[in-house]
C-alpha angles and dihedrals in degrees: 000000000000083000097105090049089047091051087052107047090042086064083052102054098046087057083057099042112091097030113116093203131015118226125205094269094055104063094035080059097050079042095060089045107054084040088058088041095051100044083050086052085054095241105161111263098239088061093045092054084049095060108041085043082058087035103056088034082052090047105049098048128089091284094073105032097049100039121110094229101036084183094058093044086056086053092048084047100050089044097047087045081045088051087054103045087056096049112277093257163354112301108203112210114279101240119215115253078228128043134275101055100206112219114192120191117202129189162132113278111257094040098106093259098152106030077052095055080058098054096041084051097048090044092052098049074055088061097049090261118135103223137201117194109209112216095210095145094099089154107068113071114255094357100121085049079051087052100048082043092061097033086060086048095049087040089229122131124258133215107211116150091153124053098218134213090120096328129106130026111273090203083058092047102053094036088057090038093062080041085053094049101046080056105055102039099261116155100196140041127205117194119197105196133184128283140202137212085235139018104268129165088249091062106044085043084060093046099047092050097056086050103061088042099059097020088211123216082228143020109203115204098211096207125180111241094209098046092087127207097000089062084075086044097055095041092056092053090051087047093054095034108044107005116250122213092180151018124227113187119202130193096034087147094070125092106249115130092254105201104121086067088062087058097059107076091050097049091042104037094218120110126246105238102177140039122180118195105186147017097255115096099247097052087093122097141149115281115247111195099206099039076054098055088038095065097043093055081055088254095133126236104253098155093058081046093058091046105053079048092055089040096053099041126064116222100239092052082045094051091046095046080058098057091048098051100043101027131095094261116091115261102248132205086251083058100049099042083054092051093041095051094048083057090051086059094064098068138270120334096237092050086050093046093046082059096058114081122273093016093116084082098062103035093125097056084040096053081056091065105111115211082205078082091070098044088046083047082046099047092051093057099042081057088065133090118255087245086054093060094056104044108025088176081082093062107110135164104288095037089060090045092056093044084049099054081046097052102043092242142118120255093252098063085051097053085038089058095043090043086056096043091063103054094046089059083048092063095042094056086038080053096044090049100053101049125112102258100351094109099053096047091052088052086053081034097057085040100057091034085076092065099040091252099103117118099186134255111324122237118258115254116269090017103149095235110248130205124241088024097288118148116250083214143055109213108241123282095028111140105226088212090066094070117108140212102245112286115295096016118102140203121238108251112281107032119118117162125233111202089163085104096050113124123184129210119259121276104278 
């Protein structure tokens, strides 16, 4: 969405870099340009004069003028103005002193409401909560049958005693829902309420009714990231009527400029708690203001990255993938297709790459991977014997015709994938081997392994801890441009991954 902003302020900043001092007509100029760049984003023109206002004062101060890289300064300056536009930082829920803690989410129709309620539901059972979903949108044909859909999906409970499409009373239905609730041990409370295409005095009526009936800890305003100016508008009208304690903004994965959703949390003076950036359930996750501004400076999202890695792989499958990888024992094709297949849940390949630093720059080439390349690597492997995947050494001609003929694939792709798969056993062990203190931990490792004691190799002191087995640091020496995508699967021309900016969190 933010691709056409980053683009822009990118050409800003290389006309900055390699310049030792920055005069007055160089940052009016940058000025000029990130104002041009952000009114074409359509962020809201009070916020853009904000910021360039913060951003010449900034510049022009002793940070700038006495830093060693005055360029760098500018970019510190424009993310930390960025983090602020879109609210500082991350607002947790405000939970209720006394269960059930009533969340109401308000909204135009259109906006994603109900599909939301699932995802929010399905996002608090994550966090140990016991959630309702309250089906109070009896205006909108079918949507109390969408809301039991995604409840079922989400494996959260509904409260539906209407079915909807004109008929019930949604004040009722939120009042005996929070009844309901309190009854059957449910902490939360999630209230889907009716939209419009448009504000209107019914709406807001409805909305402020339900309101005073279940006085709810938070108001969500539910805002369309891709529907532009009006979406301040709008906003502004929720936040007099009805009260809003939050923002959640949803399709953040289309390709409107977007700015205008960046504009929300500075005109209304509420954060925006939530973002969700697919259709799929799990694309819903708190909104994190400077990960936000990050990406859209082209710095990458690591944290989030480490996350949804943390998120998709328990800690005990992760433990054990360590101790193949860097133990004595050789790294199978077993091994590999289940590595491989604990990435994949992650998400797709090109979503995980844009996270990493300085690939803004090659998001073309990036939006060519094709994740087809994993099931094609999948399928090869699940052609072989089991006595193949452990020892691919045994793998001859005839044995790589018939995978082949298994897999739907030609030969070649079949000797490609076992080539690779090779060398990258060769660097692990050249890895493993170089590491402070690895190769004397596989060698107790491989002694205590004989009488089932092993624990696999330990992890060198001050390691950051990674998720999915993967290392927190490179041995010295190791030359970042040599890592590969996993055997068979190829990157697009021109990408060539620079991981010298990748910083890790501290050792928790």
């Amino acid at each position: 969405m933010f691709d056409t902003l980053s683009d822009r302020l990118e050409t800003v900043f290389k006309s900055l870099r390699g310049k030792g001092r920055l005069s007055e007509a160089d940052i009016d100029a940058t000025a000029r340009e990130i104002r041009i760049a952000l009114l074409e984003a359509d962020v809201a023109l009070p916020v853009v004069r904000e910021f360039i206002a913060a951003l010449k004062e900034r510049a022009r101060g002793a940070e700038v003028s006495q830093a060693l890289n005055p360029a760098q300064q500018v970019i510190k300056i424009v993310n930390e103005e960025l983090v602020a536009i879109l609210g500082g930082e991350a607002r947790p829920i405000h939970l209720a002193k006394t269960p059930p803690t009533v969340i109401m989410l308000a909204g135009l129709q259109g906006a994603g409401k109900t599909t939301l309620a699932g995802k929010l539901g399905r996002w608090l059972k994550e966090q140990r909560h016991v959630p309702l979903l309250v089906a109070a949108d009896l205006q909108r044909p079918n949507a109390v049958q969408q809301l039991e859909v995604v409840g079922k999906q989400a494996g959260v409970d509904v409260w539906a005693p209407y079915a909807g499409s004109g008929v019930g009373d949604p004040v009722e239905t939120a009042r005996t829902g929070v009844e309901h609730a309190q009854r059957m041990g449910h902490d939360v409370v999630v209230v889907d309420t009716a939209g419009r295409l448009g504000i209107d005095a019914e709406m807001m009526a409805q909305a402020s009714a339900i309101r005073d009936a279940v006085s709810p800890s938070e108001t969500l305003f539910v805002v369309d990231a891709m529907i532009g100016q009006d979406a301040i508008t709008t906003a502004e009208a929720f936040r007099d009527g009805v009260g809003i304690t939050g923002v959640v903004l949803t399709k953040l994965d289309g390709d409107a400029r977007g700015g205008a959703a960046l504009s929300v949390a500075r005109v209304t003076g509420v954060p925006i708690m939530f973002a969700s950036t697919g259709e799929k359930l799990a694309d819903f996750d708190v909104f994190h203001p400077e990960r936000m501004a990050s990406r859209i400076l082209g710095m990458g999202d690591v944290l989030t990255l480490i996350e949804q890695a943390e998120k998709t792989f328990e800690a005990d499958e992760a433990a054990a993938m360590a101790e193949r990888m860097m133990g004595p024992g050789e790294l199978t094709l077993e091994d590999f297709l289940e590595q491989m297949m604990m990435v994949r849940r992650m998400g797709p390949i090109g979503n995980l790459l844009g996270m990493l630093p300085g690939m803004g720059q090659i998001k073309d080439q990036i939006s060519q991977i094709d994740d087809r390349d994993l099931d094609r690597i999948a399928a090869i492997i699940r052609s072989m014997t089991p006595a193949e995947r452990q020892d691919p050494k045994i793998i001859n001609g005839s044995r790589r015709l018939r995978i082949s003929r298994g897999a739907g694939v030609s030969v070649q792709e079949v000797n490609s994938l076992v080539d690779r798969f090779f060398e990258a056993r060769k660097m692990m062990k050249q890895m493993a081997g170089s590491m402070p203190g690895m190769r004397r931990a596989s060698k107790k490792a491989g002694k205590k392994g004989k009488k089932g004691k092993g624990r696999g190799p330990a992890r060198p002191a001050g390691m950051p801890r990674m998720p999915g087995g993967l290392p927190g640091a490179m041995p010295a020496g190791f030359d970042p441009s040599t890592l590969q995508l996993p055997p068979g699967m190829k990157l697009p021309p021109g990408i060539n991954p620079d991981l010298s900016n990748l910083k890790l969190p501290p050792e928790r």
